[in-house]
N, C-alpha and C positions, 0 to 999 in steps of 0.2 A: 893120243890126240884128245882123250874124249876130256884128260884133266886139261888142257889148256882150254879146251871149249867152255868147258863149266866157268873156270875162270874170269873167260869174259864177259858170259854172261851175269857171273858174279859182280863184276867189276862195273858193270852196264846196269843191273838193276841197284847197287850204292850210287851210284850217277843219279837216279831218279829220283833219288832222296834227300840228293845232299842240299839242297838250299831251304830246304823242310828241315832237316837237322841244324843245321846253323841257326837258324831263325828258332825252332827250340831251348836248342843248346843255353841261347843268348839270352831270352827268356826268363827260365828257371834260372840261369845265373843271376840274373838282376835281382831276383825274390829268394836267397837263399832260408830255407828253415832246418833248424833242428829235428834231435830226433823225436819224433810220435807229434811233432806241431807241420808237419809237412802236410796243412790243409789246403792251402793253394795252389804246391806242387800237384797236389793227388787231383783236385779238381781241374788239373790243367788235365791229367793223364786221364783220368775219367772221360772225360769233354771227346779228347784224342778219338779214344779206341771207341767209344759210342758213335762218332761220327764214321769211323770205317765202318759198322755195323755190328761187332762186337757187342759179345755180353759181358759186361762187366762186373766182378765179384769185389766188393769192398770187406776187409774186416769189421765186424758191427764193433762200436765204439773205436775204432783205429783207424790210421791213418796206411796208406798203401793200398795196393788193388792188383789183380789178374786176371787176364783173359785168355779166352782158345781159339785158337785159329784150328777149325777142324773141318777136315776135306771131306769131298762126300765118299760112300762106296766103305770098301775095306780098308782104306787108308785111315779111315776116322774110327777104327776102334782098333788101331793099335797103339802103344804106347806111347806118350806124348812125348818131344824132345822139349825142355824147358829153358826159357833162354832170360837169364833174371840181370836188373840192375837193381843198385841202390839209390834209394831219392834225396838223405837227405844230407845237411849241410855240415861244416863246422863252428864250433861257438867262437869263430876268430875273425878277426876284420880283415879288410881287403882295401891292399894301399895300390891302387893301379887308377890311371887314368882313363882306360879302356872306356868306350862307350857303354858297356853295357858290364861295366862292374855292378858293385854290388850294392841295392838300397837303402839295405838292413843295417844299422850298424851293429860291431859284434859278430855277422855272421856273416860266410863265406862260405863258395863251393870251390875251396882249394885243395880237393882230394879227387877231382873228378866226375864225384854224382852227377854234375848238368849234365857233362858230355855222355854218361853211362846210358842215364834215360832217355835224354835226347835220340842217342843212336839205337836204343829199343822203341823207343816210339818209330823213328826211321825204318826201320824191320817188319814191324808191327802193319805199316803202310804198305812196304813192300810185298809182304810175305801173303798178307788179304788181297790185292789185285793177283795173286797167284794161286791160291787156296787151293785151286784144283789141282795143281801140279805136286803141291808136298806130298809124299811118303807116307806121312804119318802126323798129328794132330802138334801144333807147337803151344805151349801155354807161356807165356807174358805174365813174367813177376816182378813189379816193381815195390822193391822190399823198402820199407823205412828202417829209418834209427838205427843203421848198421854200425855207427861211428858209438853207438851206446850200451851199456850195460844194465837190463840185459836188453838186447837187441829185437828187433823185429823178424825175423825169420820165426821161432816156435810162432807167431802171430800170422806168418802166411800160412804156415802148415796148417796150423788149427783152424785156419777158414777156407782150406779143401787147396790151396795151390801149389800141391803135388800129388792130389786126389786125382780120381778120374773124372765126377760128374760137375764138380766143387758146390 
């Protein structure tokens, strides 16, 4: 019983989120950017987790960012569960009539990034109206230029976002 309950409750708090994700999703699709130029994604995501009340950790000179969601009590000094998206786009165009295709020409989010972020932004929402409930601290990694060589991940590590205090 206790997994079908989770479940719902699972199910119930993505329900809360979902027209907060769409309306991101939609978003960052319209403004796709490449890797390490994803300055208006980031300041979208910035903007985000500041407004839940999140501290926000930017790499200096780079593009990306990460935050903690950390519980109070013993829950917040154990090890964090880390739950990472990619933000940024491809150097390729986008032939769709969609409302909220793409404005950029040249670049597109046809590998997924909008919806990756979007639905950690959506988390991110959810998971902070909750904070007291988590287990254990979640840290929010939204990684650039994963689509590049070399990529942005050593860029999150090296600015603490699989650290402890970052």
């Amino acid at each position: 019983m206790r997994g079908k309950a989770l479940a719902r409750r699972a199910l119930k708090l993505a329900g809360s989120v979902e027209k907060e994700v769409l309306r991101l999703r939609r978003e960052i699709h319209r403004h796709p950017e490449v890797g390490f130029e994803e300055v208006r994604t980031t300041g979208l995501i910035v903007d985000h987790l500041k407004e839940l009340g999140l501290d926000v950790v930017r790499p200096r000179g780079k593009t990306g960012a990460f935050a903690r969601i950390v519980p109070s009590g013993a829950a917040g000094r154990r090890p964090a569960l880390v739950l990472r998206a990619d933000i940024d786009a491809l150097p390729m165009g986008e032939s769709t009539t969609l409302p909220f295709r793409s404005e950029v020409p040249g670049k597109g989010h046809l590998c997924g990034h909008d919806a990756h972020t979007a639905m950690l932004l959506g988390a991110a929402t959810a998971l902070t109206a909750r904070s007291r409930e988590l287990p254990r601290p979640v840290t929010l990694v939204f990684q650039p230029a994963e689509e590049c060589i070399p990529n942005g991940a050593p860029v999150m590590i090296a600015a603490g976002a699989l650290g402890g205090a970052g």
